[in-house]
C-alpha positions in Angstrom: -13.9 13.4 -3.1 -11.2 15.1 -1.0 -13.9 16.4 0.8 -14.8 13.4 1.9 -11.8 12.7 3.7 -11.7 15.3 5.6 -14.9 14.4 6.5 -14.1 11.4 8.0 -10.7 10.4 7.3 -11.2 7.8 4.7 -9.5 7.9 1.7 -11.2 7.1 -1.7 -10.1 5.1 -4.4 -11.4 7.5 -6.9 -9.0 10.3 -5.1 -6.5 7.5 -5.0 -6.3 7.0 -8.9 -6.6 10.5 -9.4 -3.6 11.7 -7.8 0.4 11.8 -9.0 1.0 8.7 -6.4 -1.5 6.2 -8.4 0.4 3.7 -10.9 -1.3 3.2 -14.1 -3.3 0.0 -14.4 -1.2 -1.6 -17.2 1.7 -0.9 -15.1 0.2 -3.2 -11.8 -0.4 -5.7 -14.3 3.3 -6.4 -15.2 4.2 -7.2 -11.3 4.1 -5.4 -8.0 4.2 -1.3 -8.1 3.6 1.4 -5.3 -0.1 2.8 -4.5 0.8 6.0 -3.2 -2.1 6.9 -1.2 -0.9 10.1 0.5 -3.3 13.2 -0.8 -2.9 15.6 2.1 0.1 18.1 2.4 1.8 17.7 5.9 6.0 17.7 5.9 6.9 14.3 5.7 9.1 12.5 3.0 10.5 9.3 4.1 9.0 7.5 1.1 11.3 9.7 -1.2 14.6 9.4 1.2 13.6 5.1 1.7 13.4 4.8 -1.9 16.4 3.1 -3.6 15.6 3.2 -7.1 14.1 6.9 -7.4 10.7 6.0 -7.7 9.2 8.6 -5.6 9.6 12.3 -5.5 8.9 14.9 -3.1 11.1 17.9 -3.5 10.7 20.9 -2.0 8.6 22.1 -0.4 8.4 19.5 1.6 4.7 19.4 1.9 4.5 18.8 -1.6 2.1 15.5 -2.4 5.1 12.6 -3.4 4.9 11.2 -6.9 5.4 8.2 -8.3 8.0 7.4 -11.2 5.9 4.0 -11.8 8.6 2.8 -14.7 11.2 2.9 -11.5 8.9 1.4 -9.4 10.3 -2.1 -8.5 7.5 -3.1 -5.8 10.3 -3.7 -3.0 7.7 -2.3 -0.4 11.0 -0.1 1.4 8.7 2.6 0.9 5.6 0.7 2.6 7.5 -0.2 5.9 9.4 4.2 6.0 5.8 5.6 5.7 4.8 7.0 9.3 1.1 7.4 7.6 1.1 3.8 7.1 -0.5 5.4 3.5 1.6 3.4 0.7 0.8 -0.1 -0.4 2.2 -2.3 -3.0 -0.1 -3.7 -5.7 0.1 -6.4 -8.0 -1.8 -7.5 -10.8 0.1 -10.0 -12.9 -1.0 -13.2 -11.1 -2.8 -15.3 -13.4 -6.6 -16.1 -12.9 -8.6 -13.9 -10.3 -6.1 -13.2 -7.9 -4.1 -10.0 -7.0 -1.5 -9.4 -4.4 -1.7 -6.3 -1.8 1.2 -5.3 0.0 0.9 -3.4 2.9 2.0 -2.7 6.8 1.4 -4.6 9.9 2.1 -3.0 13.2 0.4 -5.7 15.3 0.2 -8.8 17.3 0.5 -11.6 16.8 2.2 -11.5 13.1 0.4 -13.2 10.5 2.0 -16.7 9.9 2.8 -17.8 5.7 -0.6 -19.7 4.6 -2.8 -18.2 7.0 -6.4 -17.8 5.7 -7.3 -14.0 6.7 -10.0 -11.5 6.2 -9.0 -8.3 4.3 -10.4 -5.1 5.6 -11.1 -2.0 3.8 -10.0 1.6 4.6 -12.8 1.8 7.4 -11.6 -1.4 8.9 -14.8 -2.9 7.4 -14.2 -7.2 6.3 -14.5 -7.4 2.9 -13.1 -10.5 1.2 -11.2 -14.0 2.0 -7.7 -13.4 1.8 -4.3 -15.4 1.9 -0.9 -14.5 3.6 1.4 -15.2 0.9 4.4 -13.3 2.8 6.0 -12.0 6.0 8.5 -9.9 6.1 10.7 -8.1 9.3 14.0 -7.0 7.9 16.1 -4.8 10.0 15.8 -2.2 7.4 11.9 -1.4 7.8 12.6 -0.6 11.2 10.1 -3.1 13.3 7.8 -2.3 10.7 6.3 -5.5 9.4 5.3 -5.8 6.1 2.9 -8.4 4.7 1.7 -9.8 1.1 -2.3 -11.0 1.0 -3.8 -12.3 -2.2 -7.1 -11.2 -2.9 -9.5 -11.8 -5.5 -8.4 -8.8 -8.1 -12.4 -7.2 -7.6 -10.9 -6.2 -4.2 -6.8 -5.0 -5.2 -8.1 -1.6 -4.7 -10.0 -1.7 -1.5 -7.9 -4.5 0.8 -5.4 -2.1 3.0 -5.6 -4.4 5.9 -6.7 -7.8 7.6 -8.8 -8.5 10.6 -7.4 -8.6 13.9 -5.8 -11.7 14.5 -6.2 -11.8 18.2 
């Protein structure tokens, strides 16, 4: 519940999926799609400026919650490295067997290296699963952001939003 957030400033899946930002489940399972997981209304819109294909909406006012168009949704992750809440993620479903992919933002030190065996975190920063690094990127357009692919098993898609400190 929202309520719960407020709370204590962790975000639920069950607010997550519920909200305008949240692709549909058959859509993650064709390949990689924004989680929009932005449910409080502050003035902020770089996810709808970053985005290069339309995907995501904010309009005006500018405190309005950003939706996602999830059919123009290409799962580039622009939108992952321009968000200041650090609140989108990319998720991806169509690996075969038990594995998904989670995209998300990594502001620290020292970067995760390609092939490094990791510990996903939850929201609360809690461990939760093994996890892979499948890709690093730094591209001059996500601004110093890093961004960073993990596979997971897909029991944890929805709940992985980070990795153990590396340091």
């Amino acid at each position: 519940m929202l309520k719960d957030v407020e709370k204590d400033g962790i975000v639920r899946w069950e607010d997550v999926a519920a909200s305008k930002g949240c692709p549909s489940s058959l859509r993650a399972e064709k390949g990689p799609v924004a989680v929009i997981e932005c449910l409080q209304e502050i003035p902020c819109n770089p996810c709808e400026t970053g985005c290069s294909f339309g995907a995501i909406s904010v309009g005006d006012p500018i405190t309005n919650l950003p939706v996602l168009d999830e059919e123009k949704c290409k799962g580039c992750g622009r939108c992952v490295a321009v968000c200041p809440g650090l609140a989108i993620f990319i998720e991806d479903l169509s690996e075969p067997g038990n594995e998904a992919r989670v995209t998300l933002a990594y502001e620290y030190l020292p970067l995760p290296e390609r092939g490094a065996a990791v510990r996903a975190t939850d929201r609360a920063g809690q461990e939760i699963c093994d996890a892979k690094v499948v890709d690093v990127k730094k591209p001059a357009v996500f601004n110093k952001t890093a961004v960073i692919t993990i596979s997971v098993p897909k029991d944890y898609v929805h709940e992985a939003r980070g990795i153990a400190s590396l340091g």
